[in-house]
C-alpha positions in Angstrom: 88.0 180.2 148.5 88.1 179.8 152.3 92.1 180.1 153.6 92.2 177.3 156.3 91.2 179.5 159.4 88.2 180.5 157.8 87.6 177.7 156.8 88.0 176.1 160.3 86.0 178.8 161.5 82.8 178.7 159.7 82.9 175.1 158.9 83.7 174.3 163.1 86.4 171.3 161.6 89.3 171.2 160.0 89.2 170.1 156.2 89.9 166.9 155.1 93.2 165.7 153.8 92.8 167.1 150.2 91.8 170.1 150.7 93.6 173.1 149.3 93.7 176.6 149.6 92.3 178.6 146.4 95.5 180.4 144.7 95.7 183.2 142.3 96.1 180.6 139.0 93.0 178.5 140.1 91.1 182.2 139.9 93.0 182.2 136.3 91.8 178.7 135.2 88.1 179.6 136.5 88.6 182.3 134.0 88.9 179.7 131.0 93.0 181.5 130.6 91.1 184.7 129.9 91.6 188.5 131.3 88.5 190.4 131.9 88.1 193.9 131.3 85.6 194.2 134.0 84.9 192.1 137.2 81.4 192.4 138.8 81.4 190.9 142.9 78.6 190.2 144.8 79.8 188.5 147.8 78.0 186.4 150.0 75.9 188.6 152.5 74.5 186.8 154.6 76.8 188.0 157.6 76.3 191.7 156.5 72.0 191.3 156.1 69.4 193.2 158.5 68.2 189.6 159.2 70.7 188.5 161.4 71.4 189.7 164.8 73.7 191.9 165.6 75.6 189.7 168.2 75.5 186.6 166.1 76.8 187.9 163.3 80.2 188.7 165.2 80.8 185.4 165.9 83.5 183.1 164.7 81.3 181.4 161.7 80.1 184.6 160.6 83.4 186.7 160.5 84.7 184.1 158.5 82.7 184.6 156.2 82.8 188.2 156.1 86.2 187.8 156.0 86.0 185.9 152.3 85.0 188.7 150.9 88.5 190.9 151.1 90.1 187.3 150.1 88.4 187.2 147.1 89.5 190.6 146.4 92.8 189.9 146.8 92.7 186.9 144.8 91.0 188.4 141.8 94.0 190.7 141.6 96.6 188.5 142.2 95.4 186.6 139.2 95.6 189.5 137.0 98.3 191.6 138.8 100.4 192.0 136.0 97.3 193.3 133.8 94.5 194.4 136.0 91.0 194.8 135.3 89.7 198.2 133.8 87.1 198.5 136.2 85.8 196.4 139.1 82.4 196.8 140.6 81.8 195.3 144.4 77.5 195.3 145.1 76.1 193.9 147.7 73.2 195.1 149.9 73.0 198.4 152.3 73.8 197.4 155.6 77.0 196.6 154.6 78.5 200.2 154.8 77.5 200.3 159.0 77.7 196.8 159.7 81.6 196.1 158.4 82.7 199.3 157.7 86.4 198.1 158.6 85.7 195.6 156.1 85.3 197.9 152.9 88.1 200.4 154.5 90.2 197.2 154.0 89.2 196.3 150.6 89.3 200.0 149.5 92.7 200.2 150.5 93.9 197.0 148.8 92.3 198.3 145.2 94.5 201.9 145.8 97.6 199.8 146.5 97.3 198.0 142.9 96.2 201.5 141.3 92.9 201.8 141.6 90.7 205.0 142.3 87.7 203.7 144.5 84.3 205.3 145.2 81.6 204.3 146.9 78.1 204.9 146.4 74.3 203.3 146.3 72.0 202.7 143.6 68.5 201.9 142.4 67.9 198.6 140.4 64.5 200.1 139.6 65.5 203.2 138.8 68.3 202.4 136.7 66.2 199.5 134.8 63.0 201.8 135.0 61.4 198.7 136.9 58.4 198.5 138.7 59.6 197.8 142.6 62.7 199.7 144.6 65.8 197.6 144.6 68.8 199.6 146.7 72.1 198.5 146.6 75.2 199.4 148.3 77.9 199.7 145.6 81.7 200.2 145.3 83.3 200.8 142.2 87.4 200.8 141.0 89.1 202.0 137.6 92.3 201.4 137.1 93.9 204.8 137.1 96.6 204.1 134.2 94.2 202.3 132.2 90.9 204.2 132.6 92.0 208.3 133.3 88.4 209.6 132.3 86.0 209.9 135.5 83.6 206.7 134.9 79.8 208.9 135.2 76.6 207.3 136.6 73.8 206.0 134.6 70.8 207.7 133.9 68.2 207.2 136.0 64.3 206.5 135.4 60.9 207.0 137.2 59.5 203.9 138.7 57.4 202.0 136.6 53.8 201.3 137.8 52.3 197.3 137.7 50.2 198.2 135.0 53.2 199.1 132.5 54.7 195.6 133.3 51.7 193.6 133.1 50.1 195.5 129.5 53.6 194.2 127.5 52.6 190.4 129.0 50.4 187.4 127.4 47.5 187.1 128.9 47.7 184.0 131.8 47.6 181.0 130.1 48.8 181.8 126.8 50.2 178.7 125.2 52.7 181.2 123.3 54.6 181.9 126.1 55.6 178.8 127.6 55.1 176.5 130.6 56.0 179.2 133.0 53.3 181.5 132.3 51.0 178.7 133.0 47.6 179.4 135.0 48.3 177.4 138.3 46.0 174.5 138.8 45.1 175.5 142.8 41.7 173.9 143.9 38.7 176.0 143.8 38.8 177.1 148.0 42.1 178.0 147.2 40.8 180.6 144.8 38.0 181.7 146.9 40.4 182.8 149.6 42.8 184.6 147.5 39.4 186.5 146.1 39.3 187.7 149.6 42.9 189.0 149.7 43.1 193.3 150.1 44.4 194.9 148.1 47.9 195.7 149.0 47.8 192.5 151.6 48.5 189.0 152.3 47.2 186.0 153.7 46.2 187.8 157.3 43.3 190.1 155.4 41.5 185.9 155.8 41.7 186.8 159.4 39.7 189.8 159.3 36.9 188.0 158.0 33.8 187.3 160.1 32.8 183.7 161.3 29.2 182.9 162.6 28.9 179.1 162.9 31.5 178.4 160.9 29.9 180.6 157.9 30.7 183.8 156.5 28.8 186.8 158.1 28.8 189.6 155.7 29.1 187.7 152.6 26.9 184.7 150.9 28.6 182.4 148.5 26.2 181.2 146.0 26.3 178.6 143.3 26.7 179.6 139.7 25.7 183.5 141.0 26.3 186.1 137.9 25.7 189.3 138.6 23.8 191.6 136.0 20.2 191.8 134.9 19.9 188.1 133.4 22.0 184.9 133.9 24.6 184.0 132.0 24.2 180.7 130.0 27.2 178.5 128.0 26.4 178.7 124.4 25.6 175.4 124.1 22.4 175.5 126.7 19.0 176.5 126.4 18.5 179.8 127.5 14.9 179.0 128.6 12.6 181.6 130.3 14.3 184.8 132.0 12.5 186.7 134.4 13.5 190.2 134.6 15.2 191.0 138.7 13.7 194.0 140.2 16.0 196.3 140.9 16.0 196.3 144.4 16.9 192.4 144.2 19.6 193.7 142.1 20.7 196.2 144.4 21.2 193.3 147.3 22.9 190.9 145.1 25.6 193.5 144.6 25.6 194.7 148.3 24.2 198.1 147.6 20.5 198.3 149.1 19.5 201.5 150.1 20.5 201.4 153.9 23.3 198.2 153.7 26.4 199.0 154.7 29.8 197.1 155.0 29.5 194.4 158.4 25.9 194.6 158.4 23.3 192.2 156.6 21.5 193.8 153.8 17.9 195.0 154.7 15.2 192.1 154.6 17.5 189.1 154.4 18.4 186.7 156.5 21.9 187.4 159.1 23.9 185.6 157.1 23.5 186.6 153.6 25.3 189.3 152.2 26.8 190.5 148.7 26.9 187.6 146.6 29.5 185.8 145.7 30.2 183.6 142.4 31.5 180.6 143.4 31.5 176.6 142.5 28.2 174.4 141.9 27.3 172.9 144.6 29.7 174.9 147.3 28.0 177.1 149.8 
């Protein structure tokens, strides 16, 4: 929907022979011939984000862009000038009220000049869809004054959901029931181990706090086919054979609680590197 200086601007070349300009009845035919009662925008935001620098994004390339967005405006209500839109609703993200305010003052004039009354305001996506993360949103919106006198009123808002109240409605992983995108992912078995060592809260760099001696863990042992608990677990197809009861002090280490252990130190009686016990693979150590 580029008009040929933006175009030439963002695109740093002219376009080729047949290229044309977007007009009012292409918008129409987009539209499959049909007039909406309500138009939802979202322009592209790439020049407005927090991610981009300040200085680049006044630049030629950049401002074109930018500028689409009030062309896009103007060519959604050419298309249905002679019966407009109830109500139009223009999101896009926060920054966009500091970073182009000329911008919306332009696009909030053009809706008043084909009878619009314009507000702007932000919103929630979790609070409105009682979801579990914060999703702000910058957000103008139009009625047409003739066609919609009442005041259009804001939805209700909700409390934040919590990750439990998501995840309790879900299949467990896995589940065949609920398709191949709920599958478990088939990551090798290191790859496991390290996101076992993930915080809470973090990412990848809470591997970096981990301690190295010799290429080994410090303060933690992995140990094949380790279960914690009184007695070892067995499949239910293999012999249980004898069990020998653990004292509890030998307990008490395998779970990284003897008397005077604590966190960064090797537990009382055992060798530097060994540590609380890890379950792990056969054979890996």
């Amino acid at each position: 929907m580029f008009s040929r200086e933006q175009f030439e601007a963002f695109h740093c070349r002219e376009p080729s022979a047949d290229w044309q300009e977007a007009t009012p009845e292409d918008i129409q035919r987009a539209a499959g011939g049909e007039r909406p009662h309500i138009v939802f925008l979202s322009a592209p935001y790439k020049g407005f984000s927090g991610l981009l620098y300040q200085t680049r994004s006044t630049t030629p390339k950049y401002q074109a862009l930018n500028g689409l967005t009030v062309r896009g405006v103007w060519l959604m209500l050419e298309a249905w000038r002679d019966d407009p839109p109830e109500l139009i609703m223009f999101e896009n993200v926060p920054r966009i009220a500091n970073r182009v305010r000329p911008l919306l003052d332009q696009i909030g004039a053009l809706l008043e000049a084909y009878g619009y009354a314009v507000a702007e305001t932000t919103h929630d996506c979790g609070e409105l869809g009682g979801l579990a993360q914060s999703r702000k949103r910058f957000l103008m919106v139009a009625r047409h004054q003739e066609k919609v006198p009442a005041f259009l009123y804001e939805p209700t808002k909700r409390p934040l959901a919590t990750v439990g109240d998501i995840l309790r409605r879900m299949p467990l992983p896995g589940d065949p029931g609920a398709g191949p995108m709920h599958r478990v992912p088939r990551l090798q078995w290191k790859t496991w181990v390290r996101l076992a060592f993930v915080e809470a809260g973090g990412d990848w760099r809470s591997l970096n706090r981990l301690a190295l001696e010799d290429g080994q863990l410090r303060d933690y042992l992995i140990v094949p086919d380790m279960h914690g608990g009184t007695y070892g677990v067995r499949g239910w197809g293999q012999s249980v054979g004898r069990h020998r009861q653990r004292s509890p002090r030998y307990r008490s280490v395998l779970r990284g609680r003897p008397a005077l252990w604590r966190p960064g130190l090797p537990a009382p009686g055992r060798s530097a590197r060994r540590g609380p016990a890890v379950a792990t693979h056969k054979g890996q150590q």
